[in-house]
Structure formats: structure tokens, C-alpha cells
Biopython code that builds the backbone (N, CA, C, O; Angstrom):
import numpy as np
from Bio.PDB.StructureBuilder import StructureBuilder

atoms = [
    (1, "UNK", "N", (113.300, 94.697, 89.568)),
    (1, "UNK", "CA", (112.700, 94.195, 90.787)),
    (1, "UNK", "C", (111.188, 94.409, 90.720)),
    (1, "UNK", "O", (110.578, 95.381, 90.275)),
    (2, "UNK", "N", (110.741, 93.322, 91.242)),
    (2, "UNK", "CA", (109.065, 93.504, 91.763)),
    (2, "UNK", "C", (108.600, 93.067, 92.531)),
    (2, "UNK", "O", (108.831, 91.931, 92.944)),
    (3, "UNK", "N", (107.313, 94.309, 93.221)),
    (3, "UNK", "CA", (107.310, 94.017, 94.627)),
    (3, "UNK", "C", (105.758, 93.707, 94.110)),
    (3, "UNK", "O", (105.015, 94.499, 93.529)),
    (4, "UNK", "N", (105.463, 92.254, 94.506)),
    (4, "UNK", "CA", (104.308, 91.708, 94.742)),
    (4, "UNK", "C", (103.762, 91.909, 95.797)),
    (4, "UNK", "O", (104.488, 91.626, 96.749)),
    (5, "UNK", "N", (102.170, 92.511, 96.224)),
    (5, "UNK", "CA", (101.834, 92.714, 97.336)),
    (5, "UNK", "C", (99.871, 92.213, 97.133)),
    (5, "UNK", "O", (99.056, 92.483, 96.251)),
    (6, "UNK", "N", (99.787, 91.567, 98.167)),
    (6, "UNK", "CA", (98.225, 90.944, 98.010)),
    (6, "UNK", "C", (97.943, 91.586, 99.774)),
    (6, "UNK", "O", (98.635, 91.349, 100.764)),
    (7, "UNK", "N", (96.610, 92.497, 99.667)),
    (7, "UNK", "CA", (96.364, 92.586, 100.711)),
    (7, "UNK", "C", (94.917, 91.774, 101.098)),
    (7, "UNK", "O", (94.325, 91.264, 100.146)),
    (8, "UNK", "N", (94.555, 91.688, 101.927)),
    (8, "UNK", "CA", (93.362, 90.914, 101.886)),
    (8, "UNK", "C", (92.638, 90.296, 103.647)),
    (8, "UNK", "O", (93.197, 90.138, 104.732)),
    (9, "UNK", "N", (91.391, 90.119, 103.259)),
    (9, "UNK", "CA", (90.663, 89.699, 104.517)),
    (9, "UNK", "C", (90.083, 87.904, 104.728)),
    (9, "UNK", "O", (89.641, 87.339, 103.727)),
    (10, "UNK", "N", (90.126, 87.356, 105.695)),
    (10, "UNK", "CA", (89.308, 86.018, 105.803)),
    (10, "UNK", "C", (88.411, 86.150, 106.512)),
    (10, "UNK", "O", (88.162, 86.826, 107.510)),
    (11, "UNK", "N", (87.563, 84.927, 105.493)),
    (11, "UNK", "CA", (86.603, 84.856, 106.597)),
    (11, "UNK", "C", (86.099, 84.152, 107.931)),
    (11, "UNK", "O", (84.993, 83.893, 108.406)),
    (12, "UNK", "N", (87.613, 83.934, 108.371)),
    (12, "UNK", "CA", (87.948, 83.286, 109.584)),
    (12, "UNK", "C", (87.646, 84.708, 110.918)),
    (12, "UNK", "O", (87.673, 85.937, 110.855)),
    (13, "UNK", "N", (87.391, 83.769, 111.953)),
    (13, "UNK", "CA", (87.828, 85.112, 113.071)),
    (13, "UNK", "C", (88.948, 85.535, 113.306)),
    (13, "UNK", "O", (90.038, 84.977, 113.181)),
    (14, "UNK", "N", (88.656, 86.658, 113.696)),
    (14, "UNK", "CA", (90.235, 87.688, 114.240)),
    (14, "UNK", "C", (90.661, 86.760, 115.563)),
    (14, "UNK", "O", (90.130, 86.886, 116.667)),
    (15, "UNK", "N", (91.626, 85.887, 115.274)),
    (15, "UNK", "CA", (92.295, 85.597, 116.456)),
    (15, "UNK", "C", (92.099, 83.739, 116.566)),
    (15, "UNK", "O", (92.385, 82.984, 117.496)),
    (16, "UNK", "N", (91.553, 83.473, 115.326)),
    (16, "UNK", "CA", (91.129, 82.069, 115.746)),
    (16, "UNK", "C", (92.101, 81.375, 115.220)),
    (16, "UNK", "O", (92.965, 81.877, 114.500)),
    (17, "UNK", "N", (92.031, 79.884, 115.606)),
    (17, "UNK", "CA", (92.776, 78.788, 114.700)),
    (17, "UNK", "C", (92.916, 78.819, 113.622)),
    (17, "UNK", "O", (94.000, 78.749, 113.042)),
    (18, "UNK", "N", (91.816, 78.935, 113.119)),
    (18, "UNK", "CA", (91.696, 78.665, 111.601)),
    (18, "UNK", "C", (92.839, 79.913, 111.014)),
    (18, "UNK", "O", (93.731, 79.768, 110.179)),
    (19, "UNK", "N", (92.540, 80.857, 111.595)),
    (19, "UNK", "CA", (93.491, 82.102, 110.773)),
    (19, "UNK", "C", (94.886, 82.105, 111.063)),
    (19, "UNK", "O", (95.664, 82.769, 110.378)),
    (20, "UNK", "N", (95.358, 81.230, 112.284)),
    (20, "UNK", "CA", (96.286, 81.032, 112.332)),
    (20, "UNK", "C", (97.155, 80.118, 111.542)),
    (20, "UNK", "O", (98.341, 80.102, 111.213)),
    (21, "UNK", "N", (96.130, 79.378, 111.368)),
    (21, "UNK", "CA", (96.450, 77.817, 110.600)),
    (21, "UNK", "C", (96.820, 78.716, 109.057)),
    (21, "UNK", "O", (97.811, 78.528, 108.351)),
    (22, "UNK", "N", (95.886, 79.551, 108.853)),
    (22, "UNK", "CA", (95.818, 79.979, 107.019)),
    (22, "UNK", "C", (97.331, 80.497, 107.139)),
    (22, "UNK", "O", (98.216, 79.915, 106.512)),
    (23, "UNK", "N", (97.558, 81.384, 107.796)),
    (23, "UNK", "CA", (98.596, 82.019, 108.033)),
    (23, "UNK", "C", (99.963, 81.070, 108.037)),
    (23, "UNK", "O", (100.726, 81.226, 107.084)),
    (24, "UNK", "N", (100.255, 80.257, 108.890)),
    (24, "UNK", "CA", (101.215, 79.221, 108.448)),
    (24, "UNK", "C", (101.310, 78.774, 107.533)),
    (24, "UNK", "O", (102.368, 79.046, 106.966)),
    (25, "UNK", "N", (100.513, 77.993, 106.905)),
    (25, "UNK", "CA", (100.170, 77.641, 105.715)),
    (25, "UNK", "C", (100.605, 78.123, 104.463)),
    (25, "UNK", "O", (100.793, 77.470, 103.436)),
    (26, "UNK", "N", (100.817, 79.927, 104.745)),
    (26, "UNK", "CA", (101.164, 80.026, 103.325)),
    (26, "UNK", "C", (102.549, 80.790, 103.792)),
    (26, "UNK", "O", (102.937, 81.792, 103.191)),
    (27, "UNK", "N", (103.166, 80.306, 104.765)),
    (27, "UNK", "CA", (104.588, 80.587, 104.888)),
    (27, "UNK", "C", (105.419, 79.444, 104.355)),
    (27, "UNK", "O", (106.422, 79.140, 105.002)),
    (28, "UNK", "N", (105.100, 78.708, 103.149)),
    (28, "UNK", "CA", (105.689, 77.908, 102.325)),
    (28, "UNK", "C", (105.475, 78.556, 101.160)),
    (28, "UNK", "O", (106.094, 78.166, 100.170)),
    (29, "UNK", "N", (104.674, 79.529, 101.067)),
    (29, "UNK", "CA", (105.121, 80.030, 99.351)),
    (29, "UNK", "C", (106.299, 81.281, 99.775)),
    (29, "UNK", "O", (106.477, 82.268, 99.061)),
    (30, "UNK", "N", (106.907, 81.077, 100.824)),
    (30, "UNK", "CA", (107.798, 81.872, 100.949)),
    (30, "UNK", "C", (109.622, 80.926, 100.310)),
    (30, "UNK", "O", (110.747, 81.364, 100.071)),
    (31, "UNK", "N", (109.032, 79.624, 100.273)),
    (31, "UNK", "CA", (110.127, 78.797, 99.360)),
    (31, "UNK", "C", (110.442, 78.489, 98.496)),
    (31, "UNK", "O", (111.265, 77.691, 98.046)),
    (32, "UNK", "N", (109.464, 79.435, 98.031)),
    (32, "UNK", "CA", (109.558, 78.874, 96.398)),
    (32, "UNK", "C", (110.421, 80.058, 95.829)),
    (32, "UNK", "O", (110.422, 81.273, 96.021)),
    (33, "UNK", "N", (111.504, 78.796, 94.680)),
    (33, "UNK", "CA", (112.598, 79.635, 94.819)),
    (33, "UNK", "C", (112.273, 81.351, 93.827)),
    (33, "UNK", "O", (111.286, 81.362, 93.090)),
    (34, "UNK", "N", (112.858, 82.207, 93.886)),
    (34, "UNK", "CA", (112.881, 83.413, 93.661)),
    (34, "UNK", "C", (112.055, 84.040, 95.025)),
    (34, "UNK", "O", (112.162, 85.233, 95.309)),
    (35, "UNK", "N", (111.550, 83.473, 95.512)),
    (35, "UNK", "CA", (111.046, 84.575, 96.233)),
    (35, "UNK", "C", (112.063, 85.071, 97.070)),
    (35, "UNK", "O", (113.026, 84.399, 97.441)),
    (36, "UNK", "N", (111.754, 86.787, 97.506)),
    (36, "UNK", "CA", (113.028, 87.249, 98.337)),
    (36, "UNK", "C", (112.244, 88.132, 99.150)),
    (36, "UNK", "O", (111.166, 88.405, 98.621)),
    (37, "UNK", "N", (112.471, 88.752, 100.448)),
    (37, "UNK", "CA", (111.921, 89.329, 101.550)),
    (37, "UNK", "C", (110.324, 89.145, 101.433)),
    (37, "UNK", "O", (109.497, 90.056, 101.440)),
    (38, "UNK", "N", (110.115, 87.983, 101.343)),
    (38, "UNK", "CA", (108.324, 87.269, 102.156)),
    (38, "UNK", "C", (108.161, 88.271, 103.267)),
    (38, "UNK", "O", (108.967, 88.286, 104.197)),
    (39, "UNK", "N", (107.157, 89.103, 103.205)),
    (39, "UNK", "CA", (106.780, 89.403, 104.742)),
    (39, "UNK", "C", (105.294, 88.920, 104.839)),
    (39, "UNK", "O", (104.660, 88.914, 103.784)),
    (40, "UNK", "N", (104.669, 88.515, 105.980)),
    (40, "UNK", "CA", (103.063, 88.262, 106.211)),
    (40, "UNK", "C", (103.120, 89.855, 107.667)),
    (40, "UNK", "O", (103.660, 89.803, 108.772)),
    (41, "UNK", "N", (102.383, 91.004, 107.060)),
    (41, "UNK", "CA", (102.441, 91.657, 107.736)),
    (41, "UNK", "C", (100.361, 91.939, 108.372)),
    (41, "UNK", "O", (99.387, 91.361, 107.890)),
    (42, "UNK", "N", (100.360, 92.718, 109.230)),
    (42, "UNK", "CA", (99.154, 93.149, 109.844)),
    (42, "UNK", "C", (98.433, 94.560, 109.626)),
    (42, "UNK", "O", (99.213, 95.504, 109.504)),
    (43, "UNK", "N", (97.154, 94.834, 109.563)),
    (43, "UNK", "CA", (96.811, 95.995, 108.931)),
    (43, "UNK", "C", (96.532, 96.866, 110.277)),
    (43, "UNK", "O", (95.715, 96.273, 110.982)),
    (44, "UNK", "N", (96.854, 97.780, 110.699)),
    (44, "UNK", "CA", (96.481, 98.267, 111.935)),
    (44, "UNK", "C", (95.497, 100.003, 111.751)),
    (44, "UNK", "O", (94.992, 100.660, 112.661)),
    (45, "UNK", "N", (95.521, 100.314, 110.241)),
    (45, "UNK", "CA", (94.535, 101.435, 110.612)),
    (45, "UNK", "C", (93.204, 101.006, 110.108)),
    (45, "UNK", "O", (92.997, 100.170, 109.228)),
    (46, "UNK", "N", (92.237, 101.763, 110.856)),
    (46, "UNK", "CA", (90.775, 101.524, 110.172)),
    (46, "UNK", "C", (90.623, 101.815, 109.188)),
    (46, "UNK", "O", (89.547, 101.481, 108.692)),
    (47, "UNK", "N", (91.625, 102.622, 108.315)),
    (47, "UNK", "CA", (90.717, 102.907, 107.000)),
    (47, "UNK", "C", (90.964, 101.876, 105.879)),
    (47, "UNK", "O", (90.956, 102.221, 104.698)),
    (48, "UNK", "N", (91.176, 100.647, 106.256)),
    (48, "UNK", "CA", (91.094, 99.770, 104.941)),
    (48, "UNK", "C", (90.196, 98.415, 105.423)),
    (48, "UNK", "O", (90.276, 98.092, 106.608)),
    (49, "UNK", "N", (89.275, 97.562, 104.439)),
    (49, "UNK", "CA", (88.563, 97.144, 104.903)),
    (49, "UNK", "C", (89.671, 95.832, 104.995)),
    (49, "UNK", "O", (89.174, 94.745, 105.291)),
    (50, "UNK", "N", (90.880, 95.878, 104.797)),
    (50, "UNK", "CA", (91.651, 94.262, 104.808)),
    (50, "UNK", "C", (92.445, 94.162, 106.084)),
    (50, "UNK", "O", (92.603, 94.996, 106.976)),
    (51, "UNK", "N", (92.839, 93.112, 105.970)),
    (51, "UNK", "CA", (92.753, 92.681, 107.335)),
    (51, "UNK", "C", (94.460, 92.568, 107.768)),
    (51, "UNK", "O", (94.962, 92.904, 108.841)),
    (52, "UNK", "N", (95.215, 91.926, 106.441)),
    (52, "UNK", "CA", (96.307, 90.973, 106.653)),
    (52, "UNK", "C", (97.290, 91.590, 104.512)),
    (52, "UNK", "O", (96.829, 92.052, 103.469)),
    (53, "UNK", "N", (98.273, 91.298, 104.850)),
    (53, "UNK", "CA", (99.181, 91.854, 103.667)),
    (53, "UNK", "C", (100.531, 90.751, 103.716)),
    (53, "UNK", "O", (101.313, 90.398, 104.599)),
    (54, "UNK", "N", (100.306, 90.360, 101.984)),
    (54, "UNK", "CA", (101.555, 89.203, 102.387)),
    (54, "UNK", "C", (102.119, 90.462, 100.907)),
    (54, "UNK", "O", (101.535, 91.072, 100.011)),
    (55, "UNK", "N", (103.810, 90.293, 101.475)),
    (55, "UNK", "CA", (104.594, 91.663, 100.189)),
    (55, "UNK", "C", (105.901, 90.472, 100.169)),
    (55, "UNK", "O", (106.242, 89.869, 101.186)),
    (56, "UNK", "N", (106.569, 90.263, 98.755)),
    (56, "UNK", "CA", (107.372, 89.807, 98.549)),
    (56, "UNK", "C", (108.312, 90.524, 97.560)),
    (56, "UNK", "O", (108.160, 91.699, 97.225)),
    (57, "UNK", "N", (109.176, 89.816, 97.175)),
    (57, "UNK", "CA", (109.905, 90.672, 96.077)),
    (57, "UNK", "C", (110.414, 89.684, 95.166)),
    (57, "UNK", "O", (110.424, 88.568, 95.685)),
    (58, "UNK", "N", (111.119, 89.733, 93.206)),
    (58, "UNK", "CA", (111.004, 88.683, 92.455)),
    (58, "UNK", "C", (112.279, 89.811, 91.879)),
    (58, "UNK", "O", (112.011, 91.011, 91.935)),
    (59, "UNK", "N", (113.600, 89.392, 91.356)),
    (59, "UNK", "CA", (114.551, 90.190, 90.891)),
    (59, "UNK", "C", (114.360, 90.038, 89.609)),
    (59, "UNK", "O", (115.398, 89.989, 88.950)),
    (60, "UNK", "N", (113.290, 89.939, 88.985)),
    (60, "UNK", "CA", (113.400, 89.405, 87.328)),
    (60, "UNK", "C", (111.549, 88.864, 87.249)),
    (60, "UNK", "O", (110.874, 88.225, 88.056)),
    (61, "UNK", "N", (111.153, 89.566, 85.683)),
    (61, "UNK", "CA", (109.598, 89.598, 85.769)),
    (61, "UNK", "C", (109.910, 87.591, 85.580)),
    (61, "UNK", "O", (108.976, 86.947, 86.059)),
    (62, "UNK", "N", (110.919, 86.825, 85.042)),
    (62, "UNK", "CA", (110.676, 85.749, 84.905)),
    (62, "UNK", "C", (110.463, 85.011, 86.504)),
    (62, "UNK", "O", (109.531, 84.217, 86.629)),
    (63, "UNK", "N", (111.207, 85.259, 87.497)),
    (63, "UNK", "CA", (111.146, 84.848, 88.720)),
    (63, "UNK", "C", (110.016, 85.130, 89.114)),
    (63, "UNK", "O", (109.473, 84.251, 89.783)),
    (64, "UNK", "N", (109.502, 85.975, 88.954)),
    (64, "UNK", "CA", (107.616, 86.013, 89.208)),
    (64, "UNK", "C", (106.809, 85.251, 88.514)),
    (64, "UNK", "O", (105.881, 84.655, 89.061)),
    (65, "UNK", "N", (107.137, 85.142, 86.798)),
    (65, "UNK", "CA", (106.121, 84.545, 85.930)),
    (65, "UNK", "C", (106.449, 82.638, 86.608)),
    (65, "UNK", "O", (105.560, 81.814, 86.392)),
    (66, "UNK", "N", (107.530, 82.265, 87.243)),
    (66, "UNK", "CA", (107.754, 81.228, 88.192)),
    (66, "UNK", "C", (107.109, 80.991, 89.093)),
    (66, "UNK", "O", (106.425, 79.976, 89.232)),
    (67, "UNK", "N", (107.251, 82.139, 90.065)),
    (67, "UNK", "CA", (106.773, 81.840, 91.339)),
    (67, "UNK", "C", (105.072, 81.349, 91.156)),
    (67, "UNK", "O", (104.500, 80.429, 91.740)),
    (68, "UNK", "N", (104.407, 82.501, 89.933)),
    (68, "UNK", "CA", (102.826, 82.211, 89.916)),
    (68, "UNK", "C", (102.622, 80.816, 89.669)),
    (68, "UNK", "O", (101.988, 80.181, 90.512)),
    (69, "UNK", "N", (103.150, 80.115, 88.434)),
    (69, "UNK", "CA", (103.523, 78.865, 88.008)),
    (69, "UNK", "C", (103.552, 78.370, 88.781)),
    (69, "UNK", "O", (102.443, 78.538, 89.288)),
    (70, "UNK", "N", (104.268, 77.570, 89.562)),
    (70, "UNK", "CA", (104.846, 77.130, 90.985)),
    (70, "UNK", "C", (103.336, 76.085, 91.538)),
    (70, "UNK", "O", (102.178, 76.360, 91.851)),
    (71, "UNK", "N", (104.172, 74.774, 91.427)),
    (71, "UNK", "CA", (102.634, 73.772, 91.947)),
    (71, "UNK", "C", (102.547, 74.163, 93.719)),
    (71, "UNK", "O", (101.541, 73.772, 94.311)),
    (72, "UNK", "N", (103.318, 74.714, 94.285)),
    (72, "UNK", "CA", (102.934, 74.703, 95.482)),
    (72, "UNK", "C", (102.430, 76.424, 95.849)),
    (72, "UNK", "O", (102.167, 76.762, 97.003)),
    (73, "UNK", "N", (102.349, 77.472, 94.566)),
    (73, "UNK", "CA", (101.475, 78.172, 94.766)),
    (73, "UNK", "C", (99.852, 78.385, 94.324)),
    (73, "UNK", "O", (98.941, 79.002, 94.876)),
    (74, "UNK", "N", (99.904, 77.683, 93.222)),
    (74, "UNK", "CA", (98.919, 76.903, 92.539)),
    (74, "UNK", "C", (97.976, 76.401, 93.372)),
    (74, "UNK", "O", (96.818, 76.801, 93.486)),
    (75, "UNK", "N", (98.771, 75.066, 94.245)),
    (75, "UNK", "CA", (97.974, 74.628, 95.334)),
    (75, "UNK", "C", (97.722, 74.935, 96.469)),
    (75, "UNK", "O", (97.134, 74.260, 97.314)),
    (76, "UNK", "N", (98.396, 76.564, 96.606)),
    (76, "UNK", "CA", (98.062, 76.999, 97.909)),
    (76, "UNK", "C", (96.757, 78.317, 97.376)),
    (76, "UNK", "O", (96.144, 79.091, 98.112)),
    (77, "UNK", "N", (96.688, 78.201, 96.163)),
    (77, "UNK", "CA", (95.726, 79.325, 95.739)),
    (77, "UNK", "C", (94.026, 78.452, 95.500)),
    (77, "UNK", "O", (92.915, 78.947, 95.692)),
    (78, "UNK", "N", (94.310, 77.276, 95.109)),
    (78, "UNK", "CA", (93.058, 76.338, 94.780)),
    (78, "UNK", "C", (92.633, 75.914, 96.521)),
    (78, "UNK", "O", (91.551, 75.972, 97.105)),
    (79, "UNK", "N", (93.724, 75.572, 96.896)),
    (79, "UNK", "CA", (93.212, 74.672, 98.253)),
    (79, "UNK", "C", (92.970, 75.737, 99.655)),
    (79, "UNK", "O", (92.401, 75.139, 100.568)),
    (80, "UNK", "N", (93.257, 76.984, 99.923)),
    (80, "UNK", "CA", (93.432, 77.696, 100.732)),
    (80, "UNK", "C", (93.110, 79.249, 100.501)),
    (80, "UNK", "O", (92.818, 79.871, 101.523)),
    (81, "UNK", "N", (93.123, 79.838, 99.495)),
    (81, "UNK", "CA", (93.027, 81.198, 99.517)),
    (81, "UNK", "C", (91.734, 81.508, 98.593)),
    (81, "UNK", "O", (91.201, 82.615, 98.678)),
    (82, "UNK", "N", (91.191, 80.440, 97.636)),
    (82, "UNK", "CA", (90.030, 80.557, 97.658)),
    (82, "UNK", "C", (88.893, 80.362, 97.915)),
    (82, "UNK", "O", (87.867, 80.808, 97.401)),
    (83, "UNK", "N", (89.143, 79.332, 99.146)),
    (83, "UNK", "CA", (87.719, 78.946, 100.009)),
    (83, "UNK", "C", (88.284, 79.740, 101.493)),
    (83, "UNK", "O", (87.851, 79.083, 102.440)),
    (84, "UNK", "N", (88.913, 80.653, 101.865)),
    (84, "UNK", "CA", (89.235, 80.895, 103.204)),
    (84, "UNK", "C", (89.068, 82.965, 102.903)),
    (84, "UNK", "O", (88.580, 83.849, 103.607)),
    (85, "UNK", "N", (89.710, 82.985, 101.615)),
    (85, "UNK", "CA", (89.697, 84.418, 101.601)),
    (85, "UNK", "C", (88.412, 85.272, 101.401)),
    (85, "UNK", "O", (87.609, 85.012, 100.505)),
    (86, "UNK", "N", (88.267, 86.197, 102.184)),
    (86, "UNK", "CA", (87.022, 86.690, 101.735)),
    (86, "UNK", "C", (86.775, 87.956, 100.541)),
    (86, "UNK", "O", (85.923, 87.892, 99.656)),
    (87, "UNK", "N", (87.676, 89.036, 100.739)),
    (87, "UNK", "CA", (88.103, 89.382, 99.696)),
    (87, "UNK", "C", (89.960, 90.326, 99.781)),
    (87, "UNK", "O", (90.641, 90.543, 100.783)),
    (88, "UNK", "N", (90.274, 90.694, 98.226)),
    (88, "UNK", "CA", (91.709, 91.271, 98.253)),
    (88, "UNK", "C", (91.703, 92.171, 97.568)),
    (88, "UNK", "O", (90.747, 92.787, 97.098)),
    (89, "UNK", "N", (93.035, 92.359, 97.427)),
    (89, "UNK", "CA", (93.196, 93.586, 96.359)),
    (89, "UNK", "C", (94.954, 93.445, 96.230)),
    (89, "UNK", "O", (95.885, 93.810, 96.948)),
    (90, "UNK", "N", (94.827, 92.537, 94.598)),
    (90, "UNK", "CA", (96.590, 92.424, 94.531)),
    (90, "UNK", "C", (97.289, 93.736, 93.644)),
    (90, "UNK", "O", (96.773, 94.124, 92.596)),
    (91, "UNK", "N", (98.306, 94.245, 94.112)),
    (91, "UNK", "CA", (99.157, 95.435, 93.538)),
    (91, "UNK", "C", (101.003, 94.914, 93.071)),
    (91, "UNK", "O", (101.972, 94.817, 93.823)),
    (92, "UNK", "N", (100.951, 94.780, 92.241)),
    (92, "UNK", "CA", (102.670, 94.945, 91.385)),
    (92, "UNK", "C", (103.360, 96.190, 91.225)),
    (92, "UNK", "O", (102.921, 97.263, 90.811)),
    (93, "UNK", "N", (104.350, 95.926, 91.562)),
    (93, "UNK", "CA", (105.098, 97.105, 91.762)),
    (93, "UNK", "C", (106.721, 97.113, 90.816)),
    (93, "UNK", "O", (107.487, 96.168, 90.633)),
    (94, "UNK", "N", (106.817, 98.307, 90.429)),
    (94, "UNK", "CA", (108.350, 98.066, 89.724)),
    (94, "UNK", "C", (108.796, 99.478, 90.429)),
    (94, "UNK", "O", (108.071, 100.428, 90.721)),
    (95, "UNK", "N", (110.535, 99.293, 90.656)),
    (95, "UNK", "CA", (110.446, 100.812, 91.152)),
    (95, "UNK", "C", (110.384, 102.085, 90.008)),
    (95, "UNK", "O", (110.417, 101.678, 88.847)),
    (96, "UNK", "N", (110.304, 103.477, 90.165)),
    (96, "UNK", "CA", (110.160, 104.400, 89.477)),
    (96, "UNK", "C", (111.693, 104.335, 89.111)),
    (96, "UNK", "O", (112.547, 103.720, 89.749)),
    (97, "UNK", "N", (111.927, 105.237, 87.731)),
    (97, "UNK", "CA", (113.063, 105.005, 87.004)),
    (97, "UNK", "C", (113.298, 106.624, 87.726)),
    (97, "UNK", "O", (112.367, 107.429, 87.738)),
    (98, "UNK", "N", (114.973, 107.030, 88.444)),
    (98, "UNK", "CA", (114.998, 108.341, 88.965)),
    (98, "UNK", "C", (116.088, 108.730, 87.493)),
    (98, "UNK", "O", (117.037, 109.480, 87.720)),
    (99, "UNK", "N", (115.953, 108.354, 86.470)),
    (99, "UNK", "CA", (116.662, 109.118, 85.858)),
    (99, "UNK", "C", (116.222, 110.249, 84.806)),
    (99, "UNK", "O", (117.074, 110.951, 84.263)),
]
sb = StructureBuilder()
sb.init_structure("model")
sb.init_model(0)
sb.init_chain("A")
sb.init_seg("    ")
for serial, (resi, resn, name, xyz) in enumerate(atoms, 1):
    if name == "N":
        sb.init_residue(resn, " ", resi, " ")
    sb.init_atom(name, np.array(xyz, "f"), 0.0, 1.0, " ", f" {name:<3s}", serial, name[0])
structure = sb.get_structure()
């Protein structure tokens, strides 16, 4: 399993259309197939300068090396997350082996 997690800020306002709009928008790379528990979650303490956290999960590194592939993440990364985002910080995750 891997837990894909992009946290990140726009440079839209807190509360406007536009961020709402971004926000819908990329609740279609939640269809692309392999993806599994999409969350678009909210950052609520001050100590990080980001704003917004999208965390998914991929049961197989190939279902990820897919999902990146993927023309409708492709085109949600060219058309939307790099003229809207201001900055991120992406983290991959595998779980720890308890044996």
C-alpha cells in the first residue's frame, strides 16, 4: 500500500470561488481507477504554512505509477495545479514492516 499525500497552498483567497472551483475540480482525480480513500482534507493548525491536503491510497506501486500516468491527472496537473498552486510539499508513504 501507498499513501500518497500532497499538501499545499493557492493562490486563490481563503473562501473564494476560485478555491472552491480548484477544489471540485480535482475531485475527478479521485476516479481514476486505483485510486482508493481520496480525501481533500483542511489544515487547521498554524504551524504549517499550507493551506489544504489531498491523501489517497494505491494497493500496488503499479496503481500509482497509473494513476501519475493518467491523462486526466496529467491534465489536471498542467491545466490547474500549476497555474493556481502556490506552493506544496508531496510525501509517499509505505507502511513500516512490524516484523
Amino acid at each position: 500500500m501507498i499513501r500518497h499525500t500532497v499538501a499545499f497552498s493557492l493562490h486563490h483567497s481563503a473562501g473564494s470561488a476560485e478555491e472552491a472551483d480548484f477544489l471540485e475540480a480535482a475531485r475527478a482525480l479521485a476516479d481514476i481507477p486505483g485510486v482508493q480513500q481520496f480525501e481533500q482534507l483542511r489544515q487547521v493548525s498554524p504551524k504549517s504554512e499550507f493551506t489544504f491536503c489531498f491523501s489517497m491510497e494505491f494497493g500496488t506501486q503499479q496503481a500509482y505509477q497509473h494513476y501519475n500516468d493518467h491523462p486526466v491527472h496529467t491534465a489536471f496537473v498542467r491545466g490547474r495545479w500549476e497555474p493556481e498552486v502556490a506552493a506544496f510539499q508531496e510525501l509517499d508513504f509505505v507502511p513500516l514492516s512490524t516484523s
